[in-house]
Every structure is written in C-alpha cells, then in structure tokens.
Backbone as JSON, one array per atom type, in Angstrom:
{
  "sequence": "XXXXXXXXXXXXXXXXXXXXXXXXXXXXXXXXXXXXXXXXXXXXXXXXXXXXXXXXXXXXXXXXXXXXXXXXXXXXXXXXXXXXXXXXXXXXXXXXXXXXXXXXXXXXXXXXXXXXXXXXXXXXXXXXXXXXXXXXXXXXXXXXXXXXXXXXXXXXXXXXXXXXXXXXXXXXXXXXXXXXXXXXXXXXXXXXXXXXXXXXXXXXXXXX",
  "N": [[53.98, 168.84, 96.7], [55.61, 167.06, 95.88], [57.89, 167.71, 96.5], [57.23, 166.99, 99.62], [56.89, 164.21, 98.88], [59.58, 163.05, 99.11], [61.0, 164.01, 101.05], [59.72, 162.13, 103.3], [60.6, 160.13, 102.36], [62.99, 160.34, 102.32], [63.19, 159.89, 104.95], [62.67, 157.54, 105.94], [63.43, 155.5, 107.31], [64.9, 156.15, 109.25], [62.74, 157.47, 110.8], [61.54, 154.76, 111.15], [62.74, 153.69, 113.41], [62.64, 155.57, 115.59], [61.49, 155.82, 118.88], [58.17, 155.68, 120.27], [57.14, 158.37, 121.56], [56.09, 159.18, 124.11], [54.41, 156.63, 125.54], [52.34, 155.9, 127.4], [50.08, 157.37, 126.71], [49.43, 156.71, 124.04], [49.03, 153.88, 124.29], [46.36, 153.82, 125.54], [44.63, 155.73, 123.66], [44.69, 153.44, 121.31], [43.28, 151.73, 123.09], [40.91, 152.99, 123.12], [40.83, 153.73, 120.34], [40.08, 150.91, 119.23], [37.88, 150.07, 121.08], [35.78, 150.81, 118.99], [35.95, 148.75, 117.16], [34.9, 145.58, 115.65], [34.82, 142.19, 114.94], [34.2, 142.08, 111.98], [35.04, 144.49, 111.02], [36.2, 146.89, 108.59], [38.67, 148.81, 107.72], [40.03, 152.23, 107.3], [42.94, 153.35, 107.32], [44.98, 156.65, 106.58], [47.79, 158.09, 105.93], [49.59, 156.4, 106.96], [52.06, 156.34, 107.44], [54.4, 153.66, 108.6], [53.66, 151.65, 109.33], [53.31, 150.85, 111.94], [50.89, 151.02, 114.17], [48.97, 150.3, 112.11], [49.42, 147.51, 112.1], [49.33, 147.06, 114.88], [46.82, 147.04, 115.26], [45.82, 145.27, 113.56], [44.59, 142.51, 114.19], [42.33, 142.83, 115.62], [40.44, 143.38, 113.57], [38.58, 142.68, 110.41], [39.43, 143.57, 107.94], [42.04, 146.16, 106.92], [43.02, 148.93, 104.98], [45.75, 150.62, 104.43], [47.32, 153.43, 103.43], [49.61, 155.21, 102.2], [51.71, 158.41, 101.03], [54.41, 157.81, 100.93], [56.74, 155.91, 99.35], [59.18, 154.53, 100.6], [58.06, 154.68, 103.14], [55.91, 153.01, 102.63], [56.93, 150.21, 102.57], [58.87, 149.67, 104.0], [56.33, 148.92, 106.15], [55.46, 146.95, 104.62], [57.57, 145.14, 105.36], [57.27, 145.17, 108.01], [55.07, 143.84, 108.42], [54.99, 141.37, 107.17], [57.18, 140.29, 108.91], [55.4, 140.37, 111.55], [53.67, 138.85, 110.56], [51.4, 139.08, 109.7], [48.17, 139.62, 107.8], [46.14, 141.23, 106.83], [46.77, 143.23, 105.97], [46.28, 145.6, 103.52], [48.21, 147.11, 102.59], [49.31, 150.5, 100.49], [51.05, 152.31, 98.14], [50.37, 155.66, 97.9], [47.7, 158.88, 97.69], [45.13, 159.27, 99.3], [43.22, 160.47, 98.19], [42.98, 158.71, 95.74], [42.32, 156.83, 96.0], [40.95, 153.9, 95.07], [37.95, 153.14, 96.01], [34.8, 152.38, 96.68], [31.96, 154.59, 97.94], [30.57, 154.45, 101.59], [32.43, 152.36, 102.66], [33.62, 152.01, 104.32], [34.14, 151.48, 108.21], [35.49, 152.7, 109.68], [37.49, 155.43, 109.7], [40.95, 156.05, 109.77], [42.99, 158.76, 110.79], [45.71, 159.67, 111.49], [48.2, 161.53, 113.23], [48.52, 163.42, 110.66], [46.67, 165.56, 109.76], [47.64, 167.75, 109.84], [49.57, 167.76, 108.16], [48.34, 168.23, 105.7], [47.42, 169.84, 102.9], [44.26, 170.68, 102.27], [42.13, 170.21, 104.5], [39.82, 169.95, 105.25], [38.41, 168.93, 102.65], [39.72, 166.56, 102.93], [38.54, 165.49, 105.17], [36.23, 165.41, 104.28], [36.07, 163.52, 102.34], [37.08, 161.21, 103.86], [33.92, 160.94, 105.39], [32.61, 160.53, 103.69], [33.27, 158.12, 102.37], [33.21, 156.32, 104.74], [30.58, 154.16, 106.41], [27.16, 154.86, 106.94], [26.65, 156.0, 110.31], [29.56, 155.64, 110.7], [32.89, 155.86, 112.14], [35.41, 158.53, 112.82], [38.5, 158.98, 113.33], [40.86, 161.16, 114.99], [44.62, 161.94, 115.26], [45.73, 164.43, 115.96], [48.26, 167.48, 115.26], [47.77, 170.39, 116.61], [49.05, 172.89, 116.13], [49.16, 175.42, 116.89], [48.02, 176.05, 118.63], [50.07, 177.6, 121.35], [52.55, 177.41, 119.53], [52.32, 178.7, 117.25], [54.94, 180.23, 117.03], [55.93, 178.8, 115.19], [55.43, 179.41, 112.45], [56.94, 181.33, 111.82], [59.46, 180.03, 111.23], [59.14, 178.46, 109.67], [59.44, 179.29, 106.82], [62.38, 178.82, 105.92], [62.93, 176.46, 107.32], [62.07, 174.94, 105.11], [62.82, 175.82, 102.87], [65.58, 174.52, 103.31], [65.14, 172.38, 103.1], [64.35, 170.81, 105.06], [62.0, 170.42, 107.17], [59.19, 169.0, 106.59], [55.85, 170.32, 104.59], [53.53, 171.94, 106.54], [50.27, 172.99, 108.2], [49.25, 175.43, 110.28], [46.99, 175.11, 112.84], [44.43, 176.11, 115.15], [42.94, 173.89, 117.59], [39.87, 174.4, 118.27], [39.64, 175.24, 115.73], [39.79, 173.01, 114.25], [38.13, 171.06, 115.02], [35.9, 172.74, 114.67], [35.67, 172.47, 111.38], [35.47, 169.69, 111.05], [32.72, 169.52, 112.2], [31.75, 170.71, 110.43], [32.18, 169.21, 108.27], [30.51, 167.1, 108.67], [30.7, 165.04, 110.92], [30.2, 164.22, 114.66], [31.88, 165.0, 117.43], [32.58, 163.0, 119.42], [34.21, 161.88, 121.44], [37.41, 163.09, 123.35], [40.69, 164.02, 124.18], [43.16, 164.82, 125.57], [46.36, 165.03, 125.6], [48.88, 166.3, 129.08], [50.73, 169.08, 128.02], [51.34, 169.08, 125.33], [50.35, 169.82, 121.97], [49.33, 167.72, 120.62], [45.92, 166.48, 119.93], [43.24, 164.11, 120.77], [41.07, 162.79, 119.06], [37.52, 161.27, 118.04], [35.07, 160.82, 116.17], [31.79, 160.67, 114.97], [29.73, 159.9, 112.14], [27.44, 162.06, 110.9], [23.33, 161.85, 110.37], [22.94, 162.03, 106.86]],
  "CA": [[53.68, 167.46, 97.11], [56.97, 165.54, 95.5], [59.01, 167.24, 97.92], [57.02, 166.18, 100.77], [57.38, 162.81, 99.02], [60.62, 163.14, 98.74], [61.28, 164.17, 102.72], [59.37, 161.27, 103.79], [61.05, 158.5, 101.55], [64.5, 160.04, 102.87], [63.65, 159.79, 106.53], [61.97, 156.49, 106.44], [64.09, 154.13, 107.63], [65.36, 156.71, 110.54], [61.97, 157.29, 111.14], [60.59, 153.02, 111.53], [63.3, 153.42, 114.24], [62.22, 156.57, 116.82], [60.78, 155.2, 120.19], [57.35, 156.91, 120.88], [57.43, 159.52, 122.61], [54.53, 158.98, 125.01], [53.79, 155.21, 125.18], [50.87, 155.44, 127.67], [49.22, 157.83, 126.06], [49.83, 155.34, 122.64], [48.02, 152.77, 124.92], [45.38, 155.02, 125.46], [44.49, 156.03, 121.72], [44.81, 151.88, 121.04], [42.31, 150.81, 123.36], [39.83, 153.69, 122.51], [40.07, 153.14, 119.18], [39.55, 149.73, 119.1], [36.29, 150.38, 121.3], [34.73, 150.7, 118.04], [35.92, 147.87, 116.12], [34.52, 144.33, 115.44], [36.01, 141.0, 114.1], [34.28, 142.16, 111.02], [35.36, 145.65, 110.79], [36.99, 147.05, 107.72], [39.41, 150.28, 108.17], [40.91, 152.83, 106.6], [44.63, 154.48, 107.32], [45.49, 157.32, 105.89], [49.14, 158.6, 106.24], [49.55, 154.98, 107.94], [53.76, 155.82, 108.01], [55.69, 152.47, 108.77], [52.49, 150.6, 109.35], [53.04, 150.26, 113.63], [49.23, 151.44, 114.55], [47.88, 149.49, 111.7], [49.96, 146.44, 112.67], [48.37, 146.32, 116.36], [45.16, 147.23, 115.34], [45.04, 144.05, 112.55], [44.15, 140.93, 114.54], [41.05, 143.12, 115.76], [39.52, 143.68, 112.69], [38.5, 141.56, 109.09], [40.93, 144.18, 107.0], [42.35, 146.89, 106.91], [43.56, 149.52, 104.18], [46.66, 151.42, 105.05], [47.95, 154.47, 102.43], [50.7, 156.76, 102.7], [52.62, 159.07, 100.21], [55.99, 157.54, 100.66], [57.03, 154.36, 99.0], [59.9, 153.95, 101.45], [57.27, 154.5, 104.34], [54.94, 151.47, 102.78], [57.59, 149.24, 102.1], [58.76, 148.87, 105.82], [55.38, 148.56, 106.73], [54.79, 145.48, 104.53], [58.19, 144.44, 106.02], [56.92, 144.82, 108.95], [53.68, 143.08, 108.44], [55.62, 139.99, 107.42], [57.58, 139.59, 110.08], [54.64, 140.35, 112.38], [52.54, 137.19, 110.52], [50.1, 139.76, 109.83], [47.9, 139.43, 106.39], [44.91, 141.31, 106.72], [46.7, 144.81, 106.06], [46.87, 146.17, 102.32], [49.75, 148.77, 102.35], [48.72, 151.34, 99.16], [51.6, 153.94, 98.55], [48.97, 156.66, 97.06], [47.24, 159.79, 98.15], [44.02, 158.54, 99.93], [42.29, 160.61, 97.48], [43.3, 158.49, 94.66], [42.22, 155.17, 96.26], [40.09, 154.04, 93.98], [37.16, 152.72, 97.28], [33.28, 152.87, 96.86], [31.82, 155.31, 99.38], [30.58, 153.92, 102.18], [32.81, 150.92, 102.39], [34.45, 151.4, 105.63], [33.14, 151.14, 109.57], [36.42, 153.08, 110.63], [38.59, 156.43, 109.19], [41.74, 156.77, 111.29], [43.93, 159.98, 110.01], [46.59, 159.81, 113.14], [49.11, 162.44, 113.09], [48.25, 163.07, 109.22], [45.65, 166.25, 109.22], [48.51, 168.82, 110.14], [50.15, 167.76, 107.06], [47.2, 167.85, 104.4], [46.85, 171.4, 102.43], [43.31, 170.94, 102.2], [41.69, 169.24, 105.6], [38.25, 169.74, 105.13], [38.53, 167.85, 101.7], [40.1, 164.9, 103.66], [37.22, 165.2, 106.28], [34.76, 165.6, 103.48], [36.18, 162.48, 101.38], [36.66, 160.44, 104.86], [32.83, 161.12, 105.51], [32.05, 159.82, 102.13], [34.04, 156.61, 102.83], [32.7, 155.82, 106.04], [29.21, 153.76, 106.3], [25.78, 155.38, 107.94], [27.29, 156.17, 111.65], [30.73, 155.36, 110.89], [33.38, 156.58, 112.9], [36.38, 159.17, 111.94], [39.46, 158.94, 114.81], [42.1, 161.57, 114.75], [45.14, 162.46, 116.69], [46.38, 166.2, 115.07], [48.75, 168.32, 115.41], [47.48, 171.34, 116.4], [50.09, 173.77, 116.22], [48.09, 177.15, 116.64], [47.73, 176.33, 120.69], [51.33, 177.31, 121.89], [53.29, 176.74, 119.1], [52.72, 179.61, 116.41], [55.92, 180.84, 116.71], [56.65, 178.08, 114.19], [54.9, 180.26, 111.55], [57.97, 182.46, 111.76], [60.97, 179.53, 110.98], [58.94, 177.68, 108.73], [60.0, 179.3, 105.33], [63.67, 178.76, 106.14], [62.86, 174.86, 106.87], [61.04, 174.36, 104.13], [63.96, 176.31, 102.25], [66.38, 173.63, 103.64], [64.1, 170.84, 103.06], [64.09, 170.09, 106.4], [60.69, 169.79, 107.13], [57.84, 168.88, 104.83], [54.91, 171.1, 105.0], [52.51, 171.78, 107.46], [49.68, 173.8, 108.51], [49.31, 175.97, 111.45], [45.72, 176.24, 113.17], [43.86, 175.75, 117.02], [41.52, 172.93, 118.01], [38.96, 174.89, 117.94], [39.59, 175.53, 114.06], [39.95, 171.51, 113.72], [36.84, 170.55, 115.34], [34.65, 173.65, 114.01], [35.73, 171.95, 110.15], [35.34, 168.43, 111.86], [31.58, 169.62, 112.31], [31.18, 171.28, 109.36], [31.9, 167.99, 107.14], [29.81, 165.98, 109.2], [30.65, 165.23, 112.17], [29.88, 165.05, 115.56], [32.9, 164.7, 118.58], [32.11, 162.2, 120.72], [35.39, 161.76, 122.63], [38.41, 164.01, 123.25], [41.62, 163.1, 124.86], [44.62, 165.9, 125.06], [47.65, 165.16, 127.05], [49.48, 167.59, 129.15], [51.96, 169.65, 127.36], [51.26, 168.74, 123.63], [49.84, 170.21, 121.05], [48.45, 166.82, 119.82], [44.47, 166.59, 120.09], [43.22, 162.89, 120.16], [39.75, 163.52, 118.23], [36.29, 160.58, 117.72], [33.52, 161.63, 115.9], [31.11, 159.94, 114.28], [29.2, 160.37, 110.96], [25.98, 162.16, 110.9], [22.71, 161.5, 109.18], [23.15, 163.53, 105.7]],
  "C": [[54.86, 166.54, 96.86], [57.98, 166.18, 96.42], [59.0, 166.95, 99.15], [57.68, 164.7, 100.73], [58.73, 162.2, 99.49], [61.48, 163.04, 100.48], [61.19, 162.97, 103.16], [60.29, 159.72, 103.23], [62.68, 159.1, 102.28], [64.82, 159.72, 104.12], [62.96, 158.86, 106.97], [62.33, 155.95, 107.43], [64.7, 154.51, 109.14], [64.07, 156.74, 111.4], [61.36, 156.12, 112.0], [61.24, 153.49, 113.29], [63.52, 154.18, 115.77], [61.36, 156.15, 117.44], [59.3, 156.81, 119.84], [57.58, 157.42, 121.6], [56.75, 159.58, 124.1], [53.58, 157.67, 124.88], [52.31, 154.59, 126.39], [50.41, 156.12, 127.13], [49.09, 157.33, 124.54], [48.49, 154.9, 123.23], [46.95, 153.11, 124.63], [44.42, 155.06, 124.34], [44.2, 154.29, 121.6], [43.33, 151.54, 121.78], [40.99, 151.63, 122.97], [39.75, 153.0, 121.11], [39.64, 151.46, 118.85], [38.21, 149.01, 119.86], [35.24, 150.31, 120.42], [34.83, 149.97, 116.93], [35.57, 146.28, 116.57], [35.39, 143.34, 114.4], [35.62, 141.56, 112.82], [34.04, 143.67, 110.02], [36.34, 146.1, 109.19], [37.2, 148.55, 107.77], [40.16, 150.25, 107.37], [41.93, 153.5, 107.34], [44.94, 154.85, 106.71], [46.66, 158.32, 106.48], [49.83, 158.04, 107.63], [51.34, 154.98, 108.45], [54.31, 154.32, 107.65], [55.1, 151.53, 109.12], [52.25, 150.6, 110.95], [51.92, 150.13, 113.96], [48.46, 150.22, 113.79], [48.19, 147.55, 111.99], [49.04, 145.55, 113.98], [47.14, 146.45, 116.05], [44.51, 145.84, 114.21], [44.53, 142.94, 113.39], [42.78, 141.25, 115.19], [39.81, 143.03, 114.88], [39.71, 142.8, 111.04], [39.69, 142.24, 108.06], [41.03, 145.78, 107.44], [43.6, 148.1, 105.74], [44.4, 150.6, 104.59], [47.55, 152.1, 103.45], [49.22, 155.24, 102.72], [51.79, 156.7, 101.17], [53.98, 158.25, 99.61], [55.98, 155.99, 100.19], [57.68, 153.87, 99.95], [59.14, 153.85, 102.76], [56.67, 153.42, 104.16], [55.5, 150.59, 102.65], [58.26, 148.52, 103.22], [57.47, 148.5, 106.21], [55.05, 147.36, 106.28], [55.84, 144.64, 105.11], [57.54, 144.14, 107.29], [55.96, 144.14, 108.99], [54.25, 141.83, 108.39], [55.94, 139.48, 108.15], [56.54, 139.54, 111.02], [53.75, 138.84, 112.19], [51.35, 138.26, 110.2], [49.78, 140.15, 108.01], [46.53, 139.71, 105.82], [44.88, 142.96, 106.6], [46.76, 144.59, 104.1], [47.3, 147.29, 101.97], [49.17, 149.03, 100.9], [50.17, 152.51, 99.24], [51.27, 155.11, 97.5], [48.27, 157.6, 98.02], [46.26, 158.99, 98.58], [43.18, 158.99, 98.69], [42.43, 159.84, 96.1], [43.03, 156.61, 95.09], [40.83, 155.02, 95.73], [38.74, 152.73, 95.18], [35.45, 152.72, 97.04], [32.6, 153.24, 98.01], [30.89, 154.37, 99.99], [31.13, 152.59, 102.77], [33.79, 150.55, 103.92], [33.59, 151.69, 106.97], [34.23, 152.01, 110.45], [37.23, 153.66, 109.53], [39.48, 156.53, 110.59], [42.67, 157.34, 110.05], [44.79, 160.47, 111.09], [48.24, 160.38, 112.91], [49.83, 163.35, 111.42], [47.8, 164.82, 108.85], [46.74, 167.95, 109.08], [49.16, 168.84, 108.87], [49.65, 167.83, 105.57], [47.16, 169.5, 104.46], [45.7, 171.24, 102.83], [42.41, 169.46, 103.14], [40.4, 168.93, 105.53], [37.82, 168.37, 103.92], [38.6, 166.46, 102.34], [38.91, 164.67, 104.56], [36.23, 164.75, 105.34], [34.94, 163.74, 102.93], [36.24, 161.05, 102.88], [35.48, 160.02, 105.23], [32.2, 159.94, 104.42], [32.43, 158.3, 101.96], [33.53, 155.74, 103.78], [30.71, 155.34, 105.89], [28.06, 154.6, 107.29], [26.21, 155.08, 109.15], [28.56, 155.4, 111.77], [31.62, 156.0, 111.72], [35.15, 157.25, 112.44], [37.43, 159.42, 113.17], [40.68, 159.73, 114.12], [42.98, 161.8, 115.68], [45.78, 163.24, 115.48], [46.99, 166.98, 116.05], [48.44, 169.69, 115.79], [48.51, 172.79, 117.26], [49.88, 175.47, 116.55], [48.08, 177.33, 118.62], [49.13, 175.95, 120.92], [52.4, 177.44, 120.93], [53.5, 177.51, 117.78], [53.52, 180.44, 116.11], [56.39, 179.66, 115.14], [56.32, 178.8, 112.54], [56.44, 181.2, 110.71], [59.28, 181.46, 110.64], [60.4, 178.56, 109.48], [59.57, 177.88, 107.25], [61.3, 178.7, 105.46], [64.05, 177.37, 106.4], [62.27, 174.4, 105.77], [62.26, 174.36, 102.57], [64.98, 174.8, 102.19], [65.79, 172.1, 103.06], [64.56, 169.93, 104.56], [62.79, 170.01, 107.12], [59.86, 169.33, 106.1], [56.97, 169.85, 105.43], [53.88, 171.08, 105.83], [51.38, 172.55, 107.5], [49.31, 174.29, 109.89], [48.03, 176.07, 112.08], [45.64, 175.66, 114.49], [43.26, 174.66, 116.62], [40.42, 173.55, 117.53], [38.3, 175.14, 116.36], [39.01, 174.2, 113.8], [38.69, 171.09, 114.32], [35.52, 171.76, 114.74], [34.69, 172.57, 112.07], [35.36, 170.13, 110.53], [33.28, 168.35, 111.76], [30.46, 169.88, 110.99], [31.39, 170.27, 108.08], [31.39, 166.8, 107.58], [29.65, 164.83, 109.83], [30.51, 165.5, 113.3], [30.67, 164.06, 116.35], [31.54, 164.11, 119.14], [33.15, 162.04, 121.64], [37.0, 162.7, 122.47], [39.71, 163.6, 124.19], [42.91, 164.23, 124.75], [45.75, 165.34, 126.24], [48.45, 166.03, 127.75], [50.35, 167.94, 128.22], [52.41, 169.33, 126.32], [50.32, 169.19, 123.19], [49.01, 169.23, 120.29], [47.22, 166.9, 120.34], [43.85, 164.93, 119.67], [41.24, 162.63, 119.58], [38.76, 162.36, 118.02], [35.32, 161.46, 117.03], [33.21, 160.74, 115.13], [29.91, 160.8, 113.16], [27.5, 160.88, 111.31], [25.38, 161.59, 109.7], [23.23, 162.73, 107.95], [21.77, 164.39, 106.14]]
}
C-alpha cells in the first residue's frame, strides 16, 4: 500500500495535467450520474484523484466527500476547488475504509476508475453498501482488464519491480458485476464504449 502511495504522490502533478482521453464518453458518465442526484444529495468519492469529477459534480449536490490515498492527489484537488469557488467538497487524504462516516449517511457511492486498483473489491462494495442509505445508489466506471487485456498478467511483475505501475487486479465484467450482486446490488444501467476495457456500472442498494 505505501508504494502505491508513493506512485501516486510522484505522478500527481503530471497526472492533474493529462487531457481525457474520451471526453464524450466523460459527458456521458456526468449526466447519468447526476440523474440521481438532488440539491440535497450528499456523496461519496472514493479514489476521487485531483478532484475534476467531484468538482463538476459539486454545484449539483448539498456536499460531497472526496478521499484518495495520495496527499499530493488531494492537495491539487483542494487547489483546484479554490480556484473553481467551489466549497461544498471535503478532500480526505485516507483509505475510504478509515473514514470515520455513520452507515447509511450517503444517497450516492461513486468509485470511478478506483475498483481495479483495490486488493480486496468486494470489501469496498460491501463497506460502500453499508454507507449508502435504503435504495442508495453505487456508480462505477472499472477497469476491467480480464476482457482483452490479460496479457498484462505477464509484464506486471517487472512493472511493479520498476515501480512503474502501482498495483492492480486483473478480472472480466462478468467477475465485477457477479461480486457487485453478491454485496448487494442490483445493475440498473451499463454503458461500455467501443474498444476499452472500462465498464461504466449503476446499481442500486437492495433491501437487506
């Protein structure tokens, strides 16, 4: 985990500064998720980055709690919040599981490009669940590296060696929405774009 941290705090600042890659499909993701928020919505971000997402998504909603690992990742983001005028985010730089939250307290989990990078996903689903109020809603966009892309299996030790990546995990869709189900959830909307591996994921909380 500290040399993830460690990755992330060195490639912040290069990071704030990489164009999306795919800015309608951005759009996209944006107006969905904000389909399910109200002026007096309160959301969670977990592995919120450089803040951008939670940035556009503040003037929708009453607050919003934004986490991530890296100090140097939350520290642009409150830059950025400043300059934006925006004062309704509270940057955390802390594991999600260590946010000290009373369950049910949010109306909205977003975990957006996050779940690929978590050892233990189900946990995060499970503790998301637990966070989220009676038919809350859990929005992901994941990596899923398993469709297409499991040659990476092969180079990984040798980046990891380098410390050129941080760690990941390798599985299908199919994996990510079967565990999706199995911590209590149920897909409601799906969204893939051609020729990516990302998966843009809704589901909402069942009864227990």
């Amino acid at each position: 985990m500290s040399q993830d941290k460690a990755f992330w705090d060195r490639i912040a600042r290069k990071y704030a500064q990489d164009p999306i890659a795919d800015q309608t499909s951005y759009e996209h993701k944006l107006e969905k998720t904000r389909a399910h928020f109200t002026p007096g919505s309160r959301v969670l971000e977990y592995g919120c980055g450089t803040g951008s997402t939670a940035i556009l998504h503040a003037p929708h909603v009453r607050e919003i709690v934004a986490t991530d690992l890296s100090d140097e990742m939350i520290a642009i983001a409150r830059e950025r919040a400043a300059e934006a005028g925006v004062n309704n985010i509270r940057f955390e730089a802390t594991d999600v599981a260590d946010l000290h939250e009373p369950d049910e307290s949010f109306d909205v989990v977003l975990a957006l490009n996050v779940l690929h990078l978590v050892p233990d996903r189900q946990a995060a689903m499970r503790l998301s669940r637990d966070l989220l109020k009676p038919g809350g809603v859990f929005i992901t966009s994941t990596a899923c590296l398993g469709d297409g892309m499991a040659f990476l299996a092969l180079i990984k030790p040798v980046m990891r060696l380098f410390r050129a990546w941080p760690d990941f995990q390798i599985f299908k869709e199919t994996r990510l929405a079967e565990e999706l189900r199995a911590s209590g959830f149920e897909i409601e909307y799906r969204f893939k774009p051609a020729k990516t591996p990302v998966v843009f994921l809704i589901a909402r909380k069942t009864a227990a």
